[in-house]
Backbone as a ProteinNet text record, in pm:
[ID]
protein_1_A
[PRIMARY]
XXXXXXXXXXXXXXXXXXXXXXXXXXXXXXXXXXXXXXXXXXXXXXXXXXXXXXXXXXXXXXXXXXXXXXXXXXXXXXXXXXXXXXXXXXXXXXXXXXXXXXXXXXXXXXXXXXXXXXXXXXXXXXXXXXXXXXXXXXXXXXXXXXXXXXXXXXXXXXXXXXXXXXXXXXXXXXXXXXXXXXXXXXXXXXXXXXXXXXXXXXXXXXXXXXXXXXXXXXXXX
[TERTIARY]
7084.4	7000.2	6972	7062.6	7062	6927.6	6935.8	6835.3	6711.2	6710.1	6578.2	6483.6	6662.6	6589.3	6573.2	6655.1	6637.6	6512.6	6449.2	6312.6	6190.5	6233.8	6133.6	6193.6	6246.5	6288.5	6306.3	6245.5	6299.8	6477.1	6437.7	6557.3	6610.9	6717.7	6785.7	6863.9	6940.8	7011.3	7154	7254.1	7407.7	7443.2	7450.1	7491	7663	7663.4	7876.8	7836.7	7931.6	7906	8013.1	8040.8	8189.8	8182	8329.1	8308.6	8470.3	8509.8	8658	8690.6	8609.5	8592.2	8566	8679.4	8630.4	8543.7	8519.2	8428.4	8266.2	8290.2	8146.7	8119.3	8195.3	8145.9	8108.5	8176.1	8104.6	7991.1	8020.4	7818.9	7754.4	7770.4	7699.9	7666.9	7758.7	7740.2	7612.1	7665.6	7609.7	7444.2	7418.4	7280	7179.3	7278.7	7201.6	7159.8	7238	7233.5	7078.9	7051.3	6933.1	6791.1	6838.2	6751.1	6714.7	6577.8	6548.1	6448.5	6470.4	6454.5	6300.7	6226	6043.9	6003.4	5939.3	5912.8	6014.3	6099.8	6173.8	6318.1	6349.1	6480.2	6628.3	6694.5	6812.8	6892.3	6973.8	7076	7167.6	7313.4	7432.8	7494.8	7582.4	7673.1	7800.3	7856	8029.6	8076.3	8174.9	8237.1	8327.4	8346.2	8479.8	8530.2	8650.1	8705.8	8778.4	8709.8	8744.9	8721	8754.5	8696.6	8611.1	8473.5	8341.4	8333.6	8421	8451.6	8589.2	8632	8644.1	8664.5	8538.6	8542.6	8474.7	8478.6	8498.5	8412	8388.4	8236.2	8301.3	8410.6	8430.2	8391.2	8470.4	8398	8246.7	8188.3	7992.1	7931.9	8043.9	7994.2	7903.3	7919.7	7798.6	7666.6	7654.3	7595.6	7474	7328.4	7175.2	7163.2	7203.2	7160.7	7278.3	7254.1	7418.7	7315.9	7310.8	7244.9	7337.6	7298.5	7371.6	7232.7	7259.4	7205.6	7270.5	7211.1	7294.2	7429	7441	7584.8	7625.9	7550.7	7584.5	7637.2	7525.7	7563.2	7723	7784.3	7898.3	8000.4	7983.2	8064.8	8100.2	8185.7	8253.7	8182.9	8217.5	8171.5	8213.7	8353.8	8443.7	8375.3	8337.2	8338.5	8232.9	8120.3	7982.6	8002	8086.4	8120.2	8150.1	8242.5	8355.4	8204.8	8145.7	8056.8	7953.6	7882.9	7782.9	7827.9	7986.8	8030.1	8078.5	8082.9	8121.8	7997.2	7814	7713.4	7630	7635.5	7543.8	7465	7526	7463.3	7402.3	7357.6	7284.3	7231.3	7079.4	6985.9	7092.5	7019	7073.1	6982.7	6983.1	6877	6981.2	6976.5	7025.4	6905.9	6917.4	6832	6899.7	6804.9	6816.8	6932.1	6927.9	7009.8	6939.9	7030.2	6927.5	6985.3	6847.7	6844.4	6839.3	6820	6838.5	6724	6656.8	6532.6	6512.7	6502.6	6494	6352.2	6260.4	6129.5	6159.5	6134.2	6129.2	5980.1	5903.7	5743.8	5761.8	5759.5	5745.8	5844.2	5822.6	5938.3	5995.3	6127	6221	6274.1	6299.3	6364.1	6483.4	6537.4	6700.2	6727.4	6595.7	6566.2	6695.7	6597.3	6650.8	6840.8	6842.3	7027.1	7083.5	7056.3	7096.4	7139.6	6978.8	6982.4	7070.5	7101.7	7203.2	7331.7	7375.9	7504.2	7549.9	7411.1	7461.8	7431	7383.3	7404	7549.8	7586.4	7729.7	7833.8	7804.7	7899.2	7937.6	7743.7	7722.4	7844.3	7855.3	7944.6	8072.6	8145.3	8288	8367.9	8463.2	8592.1	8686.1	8681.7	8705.8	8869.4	8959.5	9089.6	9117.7	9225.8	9202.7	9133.1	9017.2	8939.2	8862.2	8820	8739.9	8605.1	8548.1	8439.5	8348.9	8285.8	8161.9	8020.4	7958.3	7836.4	7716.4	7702.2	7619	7456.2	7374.9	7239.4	7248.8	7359.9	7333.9	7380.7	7355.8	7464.8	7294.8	7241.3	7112.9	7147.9	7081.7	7118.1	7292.6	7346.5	7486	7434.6	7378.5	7412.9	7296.4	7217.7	7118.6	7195.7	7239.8	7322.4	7438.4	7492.5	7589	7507	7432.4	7337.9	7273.5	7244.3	7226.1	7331	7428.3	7543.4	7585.4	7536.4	7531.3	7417.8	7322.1	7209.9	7141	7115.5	7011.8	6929.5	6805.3	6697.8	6687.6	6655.9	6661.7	6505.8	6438.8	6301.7	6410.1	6308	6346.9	6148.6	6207.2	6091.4	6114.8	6006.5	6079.9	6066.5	6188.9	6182.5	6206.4	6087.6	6109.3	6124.9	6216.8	6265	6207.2	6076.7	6016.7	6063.7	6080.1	6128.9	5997.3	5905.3	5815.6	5879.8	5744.4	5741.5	5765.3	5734.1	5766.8	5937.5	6009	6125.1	6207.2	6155.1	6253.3	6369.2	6433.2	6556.5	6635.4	6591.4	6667	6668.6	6534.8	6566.5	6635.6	6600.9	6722.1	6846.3	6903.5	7042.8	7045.3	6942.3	6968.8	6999.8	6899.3	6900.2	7084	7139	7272.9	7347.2	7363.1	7432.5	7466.1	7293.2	7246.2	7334.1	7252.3	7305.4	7492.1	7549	7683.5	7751.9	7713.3	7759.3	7751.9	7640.4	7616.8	7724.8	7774.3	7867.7	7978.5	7995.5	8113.4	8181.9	8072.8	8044.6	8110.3	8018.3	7981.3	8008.3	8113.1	8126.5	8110	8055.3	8029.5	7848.5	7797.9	7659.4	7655.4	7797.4	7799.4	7692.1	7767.8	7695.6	7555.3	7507.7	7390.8	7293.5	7376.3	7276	7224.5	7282.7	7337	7170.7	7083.3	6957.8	6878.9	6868.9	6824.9	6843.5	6953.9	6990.6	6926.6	6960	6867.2	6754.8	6654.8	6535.7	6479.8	6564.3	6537.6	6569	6676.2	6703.9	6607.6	6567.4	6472.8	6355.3	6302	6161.9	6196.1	6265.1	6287.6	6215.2	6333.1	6352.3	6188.8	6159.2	5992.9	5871.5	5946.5	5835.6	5767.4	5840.8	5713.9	5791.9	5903.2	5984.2	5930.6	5851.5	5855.2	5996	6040	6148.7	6115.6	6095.9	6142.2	6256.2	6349.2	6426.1	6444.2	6381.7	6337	6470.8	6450.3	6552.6	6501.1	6601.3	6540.4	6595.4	6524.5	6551.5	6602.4	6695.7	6650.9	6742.6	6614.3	6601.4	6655.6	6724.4	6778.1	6763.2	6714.7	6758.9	6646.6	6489.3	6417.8	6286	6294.2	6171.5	6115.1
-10268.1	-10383.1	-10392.6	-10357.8	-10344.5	-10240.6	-10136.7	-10063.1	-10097.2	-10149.6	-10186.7	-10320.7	-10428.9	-10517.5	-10546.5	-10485.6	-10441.2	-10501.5	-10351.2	-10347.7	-10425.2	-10536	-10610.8	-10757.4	-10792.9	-10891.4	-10935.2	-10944.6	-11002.7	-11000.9	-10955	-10929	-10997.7	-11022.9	-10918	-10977.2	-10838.1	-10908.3	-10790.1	-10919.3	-10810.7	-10796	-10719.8	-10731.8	-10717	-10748.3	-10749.6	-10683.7	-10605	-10501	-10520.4	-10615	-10590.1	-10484.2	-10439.5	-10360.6	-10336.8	-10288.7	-10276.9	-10095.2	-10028.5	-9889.5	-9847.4	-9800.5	-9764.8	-9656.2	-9537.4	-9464.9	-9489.1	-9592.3	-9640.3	-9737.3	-9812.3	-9881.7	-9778.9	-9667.1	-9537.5	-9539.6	-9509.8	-9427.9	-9570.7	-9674.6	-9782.1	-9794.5	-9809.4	-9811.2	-9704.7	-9548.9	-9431.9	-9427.4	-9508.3	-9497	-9591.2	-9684.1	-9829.6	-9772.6	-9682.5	-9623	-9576.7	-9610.4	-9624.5	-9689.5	-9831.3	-9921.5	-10031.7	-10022.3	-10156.8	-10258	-10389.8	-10458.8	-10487.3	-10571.2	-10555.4	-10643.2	-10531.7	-10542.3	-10528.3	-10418.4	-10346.5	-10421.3	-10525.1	-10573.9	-10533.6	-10535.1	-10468.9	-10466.3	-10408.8	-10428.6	-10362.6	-10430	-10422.6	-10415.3	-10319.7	-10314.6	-10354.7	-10418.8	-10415.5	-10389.3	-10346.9	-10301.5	-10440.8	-10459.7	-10553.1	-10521.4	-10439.4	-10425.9	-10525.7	-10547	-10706.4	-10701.8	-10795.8	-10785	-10894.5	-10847.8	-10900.8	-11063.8	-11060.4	-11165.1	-11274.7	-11237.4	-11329.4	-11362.1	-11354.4	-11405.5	-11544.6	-11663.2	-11788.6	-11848.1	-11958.5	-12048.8	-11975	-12029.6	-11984.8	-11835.1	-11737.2	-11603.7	-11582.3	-11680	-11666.8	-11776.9	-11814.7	-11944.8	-11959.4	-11747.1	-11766.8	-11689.2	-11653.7	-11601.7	-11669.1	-11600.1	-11637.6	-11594.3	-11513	-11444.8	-11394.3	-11422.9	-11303.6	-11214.2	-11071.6	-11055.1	-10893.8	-10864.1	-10750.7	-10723.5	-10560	-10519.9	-10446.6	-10447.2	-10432.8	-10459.6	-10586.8	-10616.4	-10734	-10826.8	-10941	-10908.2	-10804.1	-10755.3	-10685.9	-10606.5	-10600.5	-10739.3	-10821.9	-10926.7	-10976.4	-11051.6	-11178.1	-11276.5	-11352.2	-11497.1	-11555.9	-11554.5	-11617.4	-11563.4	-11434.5	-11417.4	-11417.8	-11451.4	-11506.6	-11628.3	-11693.8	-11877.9	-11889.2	-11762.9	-11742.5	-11757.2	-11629.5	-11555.3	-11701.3	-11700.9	-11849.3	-12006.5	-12017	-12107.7	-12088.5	-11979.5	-11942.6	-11927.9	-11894.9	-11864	-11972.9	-12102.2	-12158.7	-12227.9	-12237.6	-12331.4	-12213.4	-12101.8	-12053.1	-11950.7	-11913.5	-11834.2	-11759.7	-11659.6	-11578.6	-11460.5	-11333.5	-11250.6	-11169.1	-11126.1	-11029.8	-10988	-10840.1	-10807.1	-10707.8	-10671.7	-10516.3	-10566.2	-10707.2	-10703.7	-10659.2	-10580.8	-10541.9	-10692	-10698.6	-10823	-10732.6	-10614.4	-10579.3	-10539.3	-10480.7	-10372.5	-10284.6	-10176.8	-10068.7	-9981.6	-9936.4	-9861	-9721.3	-9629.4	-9476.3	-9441.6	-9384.5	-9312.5	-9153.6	-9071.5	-9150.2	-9198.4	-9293.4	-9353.7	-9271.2	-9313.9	-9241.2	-9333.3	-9326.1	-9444.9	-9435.5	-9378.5	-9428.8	-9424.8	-9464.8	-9547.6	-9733.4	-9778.2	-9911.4	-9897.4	-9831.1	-9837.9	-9810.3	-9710.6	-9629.5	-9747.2	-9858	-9960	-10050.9	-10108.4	-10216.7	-10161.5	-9995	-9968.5	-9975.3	-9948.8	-9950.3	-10078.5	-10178.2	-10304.3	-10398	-10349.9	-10390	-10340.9	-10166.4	-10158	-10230.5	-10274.6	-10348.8	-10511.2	-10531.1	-10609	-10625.5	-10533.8	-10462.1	-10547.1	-10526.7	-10622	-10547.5	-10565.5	-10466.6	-10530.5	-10446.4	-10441.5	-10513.6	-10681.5	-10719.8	-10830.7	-10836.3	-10886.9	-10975.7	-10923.9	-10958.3	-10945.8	-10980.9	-10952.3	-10955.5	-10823.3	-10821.5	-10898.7	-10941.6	-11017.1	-10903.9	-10813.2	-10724	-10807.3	-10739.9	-10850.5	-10977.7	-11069.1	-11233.5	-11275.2	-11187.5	-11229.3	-11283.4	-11294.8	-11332.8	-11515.2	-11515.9	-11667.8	-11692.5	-11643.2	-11694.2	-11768.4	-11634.5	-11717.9	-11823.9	-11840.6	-11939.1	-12075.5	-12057	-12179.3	-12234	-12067.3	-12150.9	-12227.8	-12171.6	-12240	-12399.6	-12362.7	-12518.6	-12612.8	-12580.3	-12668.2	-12738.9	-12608.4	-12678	-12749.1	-12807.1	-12844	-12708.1	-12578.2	-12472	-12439.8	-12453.3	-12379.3	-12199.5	-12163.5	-12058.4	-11968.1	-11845.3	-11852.3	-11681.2	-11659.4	-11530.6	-11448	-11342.8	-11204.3	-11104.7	-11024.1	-10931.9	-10795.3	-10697.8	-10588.2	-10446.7	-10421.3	-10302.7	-10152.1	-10108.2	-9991.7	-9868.7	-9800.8	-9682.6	-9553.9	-9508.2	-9316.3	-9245	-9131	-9102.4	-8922.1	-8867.2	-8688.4	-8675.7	-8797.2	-8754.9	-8778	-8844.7	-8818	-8805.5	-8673.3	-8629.6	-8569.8	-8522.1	-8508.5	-8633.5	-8732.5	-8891.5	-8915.8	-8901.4	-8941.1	-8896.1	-8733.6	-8665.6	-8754.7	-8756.4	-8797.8	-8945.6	-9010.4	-9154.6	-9095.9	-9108.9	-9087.6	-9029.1	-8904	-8857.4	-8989.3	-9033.6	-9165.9	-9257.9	-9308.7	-9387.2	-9401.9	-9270.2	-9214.6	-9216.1	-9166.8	-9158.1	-9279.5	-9418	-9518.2	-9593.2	-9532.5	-9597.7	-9523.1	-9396.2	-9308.6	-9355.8	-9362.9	-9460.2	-9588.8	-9676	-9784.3	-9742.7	-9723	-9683.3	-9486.1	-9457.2	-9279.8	-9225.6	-9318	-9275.6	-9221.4	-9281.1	-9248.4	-9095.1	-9050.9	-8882.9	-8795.9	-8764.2	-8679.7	-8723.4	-8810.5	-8858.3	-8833.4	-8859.7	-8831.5	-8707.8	-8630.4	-8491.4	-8438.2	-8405.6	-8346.9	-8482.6	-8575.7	-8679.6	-8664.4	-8677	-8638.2	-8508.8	-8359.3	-8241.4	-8294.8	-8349.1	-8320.1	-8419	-8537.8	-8618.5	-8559.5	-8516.2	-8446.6	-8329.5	-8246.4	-8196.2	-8203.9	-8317	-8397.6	-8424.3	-8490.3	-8545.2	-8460.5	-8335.7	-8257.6	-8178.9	-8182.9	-8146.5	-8217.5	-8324.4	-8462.7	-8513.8	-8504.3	-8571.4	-8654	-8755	-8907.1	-8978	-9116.7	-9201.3	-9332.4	-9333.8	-9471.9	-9598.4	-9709.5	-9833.1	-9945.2	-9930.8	-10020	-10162.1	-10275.1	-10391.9	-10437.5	-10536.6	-10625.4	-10735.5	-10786.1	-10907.3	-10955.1	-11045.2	-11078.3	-11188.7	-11238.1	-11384.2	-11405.2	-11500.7	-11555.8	-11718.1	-11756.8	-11882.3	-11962	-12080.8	-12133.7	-12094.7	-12048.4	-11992.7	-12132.5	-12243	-12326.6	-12337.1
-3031.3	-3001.1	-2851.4	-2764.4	-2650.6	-2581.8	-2661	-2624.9	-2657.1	-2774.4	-2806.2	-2724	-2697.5	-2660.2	-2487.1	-2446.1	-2288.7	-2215.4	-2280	-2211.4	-2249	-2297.5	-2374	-2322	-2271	-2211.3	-2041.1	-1966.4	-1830.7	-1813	-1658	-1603.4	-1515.9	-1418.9	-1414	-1547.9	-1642	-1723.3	-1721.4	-1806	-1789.2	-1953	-2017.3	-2186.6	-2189.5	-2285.6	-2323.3	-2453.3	-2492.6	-2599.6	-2671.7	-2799.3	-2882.7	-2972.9	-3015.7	-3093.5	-3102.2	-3247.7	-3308.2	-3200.7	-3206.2	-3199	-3081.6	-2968.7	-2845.8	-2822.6	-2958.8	-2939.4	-2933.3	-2991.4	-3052.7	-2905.9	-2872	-2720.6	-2634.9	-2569.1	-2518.5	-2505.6	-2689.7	-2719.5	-2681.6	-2735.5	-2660.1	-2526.5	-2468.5	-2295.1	-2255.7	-2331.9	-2292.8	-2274.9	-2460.3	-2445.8	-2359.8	-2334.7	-2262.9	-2115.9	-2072.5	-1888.6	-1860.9	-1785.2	-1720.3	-1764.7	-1854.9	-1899.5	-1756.8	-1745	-1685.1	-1792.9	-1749.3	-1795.4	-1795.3	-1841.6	-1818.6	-1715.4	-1656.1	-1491.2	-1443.2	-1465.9	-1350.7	-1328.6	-1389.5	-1328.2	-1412.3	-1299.7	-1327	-1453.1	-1540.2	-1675.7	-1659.5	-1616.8	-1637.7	-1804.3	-1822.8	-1948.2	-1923.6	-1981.1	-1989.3	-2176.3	-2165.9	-2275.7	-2315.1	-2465.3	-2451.9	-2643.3	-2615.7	-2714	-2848.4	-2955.4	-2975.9	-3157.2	-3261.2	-3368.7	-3380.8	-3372.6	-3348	-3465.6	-3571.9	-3660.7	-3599.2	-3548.6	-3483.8	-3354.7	-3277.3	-3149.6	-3175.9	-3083.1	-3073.7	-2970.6	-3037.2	-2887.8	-2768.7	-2738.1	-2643	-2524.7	-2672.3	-2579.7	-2578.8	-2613.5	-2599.4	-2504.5	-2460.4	-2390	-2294.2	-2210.6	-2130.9	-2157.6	-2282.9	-2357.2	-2323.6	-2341	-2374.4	-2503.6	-2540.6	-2673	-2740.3	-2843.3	-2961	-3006.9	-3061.9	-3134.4	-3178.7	-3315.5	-3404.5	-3509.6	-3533.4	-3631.5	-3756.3	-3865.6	-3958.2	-3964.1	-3979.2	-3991.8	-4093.9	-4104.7	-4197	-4282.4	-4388.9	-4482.6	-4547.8	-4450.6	-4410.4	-4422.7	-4414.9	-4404.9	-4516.2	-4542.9	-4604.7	-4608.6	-4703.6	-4669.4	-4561.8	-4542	-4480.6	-4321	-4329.1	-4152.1	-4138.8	-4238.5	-4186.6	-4094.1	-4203.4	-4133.1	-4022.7	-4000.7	-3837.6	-3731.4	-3780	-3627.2	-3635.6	-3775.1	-3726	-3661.3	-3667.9	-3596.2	-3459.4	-3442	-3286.8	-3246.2	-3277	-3173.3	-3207.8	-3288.8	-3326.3	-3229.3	-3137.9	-3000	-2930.5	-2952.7	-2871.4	-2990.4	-2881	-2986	-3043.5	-3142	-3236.4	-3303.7	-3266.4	-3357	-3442.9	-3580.6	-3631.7	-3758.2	-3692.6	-3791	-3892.8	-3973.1	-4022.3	-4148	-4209.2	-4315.7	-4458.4	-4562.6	-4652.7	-4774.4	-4838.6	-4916.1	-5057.7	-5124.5	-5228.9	-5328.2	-5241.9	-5288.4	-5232	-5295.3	-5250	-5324.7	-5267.2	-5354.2	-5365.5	-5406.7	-5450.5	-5472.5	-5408.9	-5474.2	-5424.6	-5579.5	-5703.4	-5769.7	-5845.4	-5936.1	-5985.4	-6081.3	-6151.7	-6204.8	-6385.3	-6492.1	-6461.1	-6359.5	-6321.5	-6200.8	-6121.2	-5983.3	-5991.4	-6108.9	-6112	-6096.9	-6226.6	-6238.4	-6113.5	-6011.3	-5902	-5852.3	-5841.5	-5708.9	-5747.5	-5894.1	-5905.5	-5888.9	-5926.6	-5878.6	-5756.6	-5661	-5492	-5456.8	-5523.2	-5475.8	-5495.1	-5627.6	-5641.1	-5547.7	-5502.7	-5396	-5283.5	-5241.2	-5149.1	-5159	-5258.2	-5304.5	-5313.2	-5314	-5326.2	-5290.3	-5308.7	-5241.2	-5148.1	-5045.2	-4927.4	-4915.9	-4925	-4881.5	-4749	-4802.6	-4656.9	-4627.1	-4703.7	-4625.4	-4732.5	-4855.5	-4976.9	-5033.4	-5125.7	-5093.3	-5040.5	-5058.8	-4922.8	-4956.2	-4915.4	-4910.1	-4974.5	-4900.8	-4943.1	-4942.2	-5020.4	-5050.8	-5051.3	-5038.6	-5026.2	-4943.6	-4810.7	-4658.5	-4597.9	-4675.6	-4555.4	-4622.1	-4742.3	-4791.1	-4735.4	-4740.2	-4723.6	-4565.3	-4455	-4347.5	-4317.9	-4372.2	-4371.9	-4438.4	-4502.5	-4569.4	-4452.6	-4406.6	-4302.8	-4180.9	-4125.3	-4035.3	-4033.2	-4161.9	-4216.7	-4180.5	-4180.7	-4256.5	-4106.8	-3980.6	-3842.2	-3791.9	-3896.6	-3840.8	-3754.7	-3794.4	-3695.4	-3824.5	-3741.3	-3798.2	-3744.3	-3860.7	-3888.7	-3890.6	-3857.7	-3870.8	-3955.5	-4067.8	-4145.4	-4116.6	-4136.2	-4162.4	-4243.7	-4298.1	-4344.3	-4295.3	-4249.8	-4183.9	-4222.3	-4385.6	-4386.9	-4343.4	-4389.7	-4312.6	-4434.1	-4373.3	-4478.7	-4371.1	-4504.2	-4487.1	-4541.8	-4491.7	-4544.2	-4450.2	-4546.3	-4491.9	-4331.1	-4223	-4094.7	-4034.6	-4180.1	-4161.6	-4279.5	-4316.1	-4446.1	-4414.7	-4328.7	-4299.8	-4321	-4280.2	-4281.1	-4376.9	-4478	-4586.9	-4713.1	-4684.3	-4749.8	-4758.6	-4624.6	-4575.9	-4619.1	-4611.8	-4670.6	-4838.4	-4934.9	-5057.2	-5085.4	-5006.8	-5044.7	-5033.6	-4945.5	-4965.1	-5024	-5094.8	-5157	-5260.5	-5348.5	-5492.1	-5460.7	-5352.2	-5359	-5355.6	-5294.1	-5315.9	-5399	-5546.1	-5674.5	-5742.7	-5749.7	-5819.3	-5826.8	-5675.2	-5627.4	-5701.8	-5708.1	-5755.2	-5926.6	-5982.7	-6113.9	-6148.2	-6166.2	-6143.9	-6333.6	-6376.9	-6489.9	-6448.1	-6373.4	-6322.3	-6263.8	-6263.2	-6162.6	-6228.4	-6392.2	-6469.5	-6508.5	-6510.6	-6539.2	-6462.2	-6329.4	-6191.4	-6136.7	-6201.2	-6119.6	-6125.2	-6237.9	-6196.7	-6105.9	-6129.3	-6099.6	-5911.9	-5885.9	-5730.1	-5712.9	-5753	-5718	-5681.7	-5816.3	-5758.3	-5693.4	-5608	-5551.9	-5391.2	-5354.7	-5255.5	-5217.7	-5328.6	-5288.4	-5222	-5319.3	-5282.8	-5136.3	-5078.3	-4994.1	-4824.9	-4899.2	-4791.7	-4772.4	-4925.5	-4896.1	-4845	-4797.3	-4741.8	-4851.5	-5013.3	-5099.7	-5177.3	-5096.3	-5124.9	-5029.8	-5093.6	-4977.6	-5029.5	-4908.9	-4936.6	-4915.4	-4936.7	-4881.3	-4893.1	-4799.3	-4796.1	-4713.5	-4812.8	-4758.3	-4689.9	-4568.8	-4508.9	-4431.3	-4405.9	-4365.4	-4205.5	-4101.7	-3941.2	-3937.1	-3890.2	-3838.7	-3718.9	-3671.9	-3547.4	-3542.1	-3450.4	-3425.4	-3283.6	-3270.1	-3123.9	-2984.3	-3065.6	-2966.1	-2987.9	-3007.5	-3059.6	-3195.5
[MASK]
+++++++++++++++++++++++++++++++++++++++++++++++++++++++++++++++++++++++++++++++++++++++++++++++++++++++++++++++++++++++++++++++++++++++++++++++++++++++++++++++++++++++++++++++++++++++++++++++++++++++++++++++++++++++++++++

């Protein structure tokens, strides 16, 4: 988000980067280096090693902006509540949550099943922690928002895979299908030509994907 949103915002600005994973702050820091801000003004990084669920008003206090991508979805109920009660007093962007459609062209009669098995994964009950939100972390956190008096503005931010990135989509689709198996592993044998000649297609640029998601914005008017 940092990268993206950098250069699209006035400067001078300083970002704080959480994250459970000191490798992943790195690559963060790494890619942000030599961003200026629009019209030229300066952007500082700092790292801060932390579990992003529960940090507290407090550690955002001098915050202008919170913002995460793909992540709601990932969550709990419970640590939706955490993060939207710790940033509610200040804007808020998170995008890139998936709400639970997914397109395939061309179709396939075991398109549908695929998508409700990997939506249930999306669902899972994560060791620890419980279940995951998956497709209803967007209503979940709109409800929590509510509940602080914030208005909320939603969009929708599909994410299409077409022939100029069939490598990705190859690599998406393996996934896909593997987290419905996962899910549901009675789907293995069923899937098995179904995945071939979907992977194939892919790699031949003749899968288009769409995987719908959804933005929202908080605390900007």
């Amino acid at each position: 988000m940092g990268r993206w949103l950098a250069p699209r915002l006035p400067g001078p600005q300083h970002w704080v980067l959480y994250d459970r994973d000191p490798g992943l702050l790195e690559r963060a820091r790494a890619a942000m280096a030599g961003l200026a801000a629009e019209g030229g003004g300066d952007v500082t990084v700092e790292t801060r090693r932390a579990d992003i669920t529960r940090l507290s008003a407090a550690d955002l206090a001098d915050a202008s902006l919170v913002t995460a991508s793909a992540l709601l979805d990932m969550l709990t109920a419970e640590e939706v509540e955490r993060i939207v009660a710790a940033c509610a007093a200040r804007p808020c962007l998170f995008t890139l949550s998936v709400v639970g459609r997914v397109e395939l062209t061309p179709t396939d009669p075991l398109d549908a099943e695929v998508a409700a098995a990997f939506d249930d994964h999306q669902r899972r009950v994560a060791a620890g922690r419980g279940a995951l939100l998956g497709p209803d972390a967007v209503a979940a956190c709109l409800a929590a928002f509510a509940r602080h008096g914030v208005d909320v503005r939603t969009r929708p931010s599909p994410w299409r895979l077409g022939p100029d990135r069939a490598e990705l989509t190859a690599e998406w689709f393996t996934g896909w299908l593997g987290a419905a198996r996962e899910q549901r592993p009675e789907l293995t044998t069923r899937t098995t030509e179904y995945g071939r000649v979907r992977r194939a297609a892919a790699r031949a640029g003749r899968l288009g994907v769409l995987v719908d998601h959804c933005d929202l914005l908080t605390g900007c008017g």
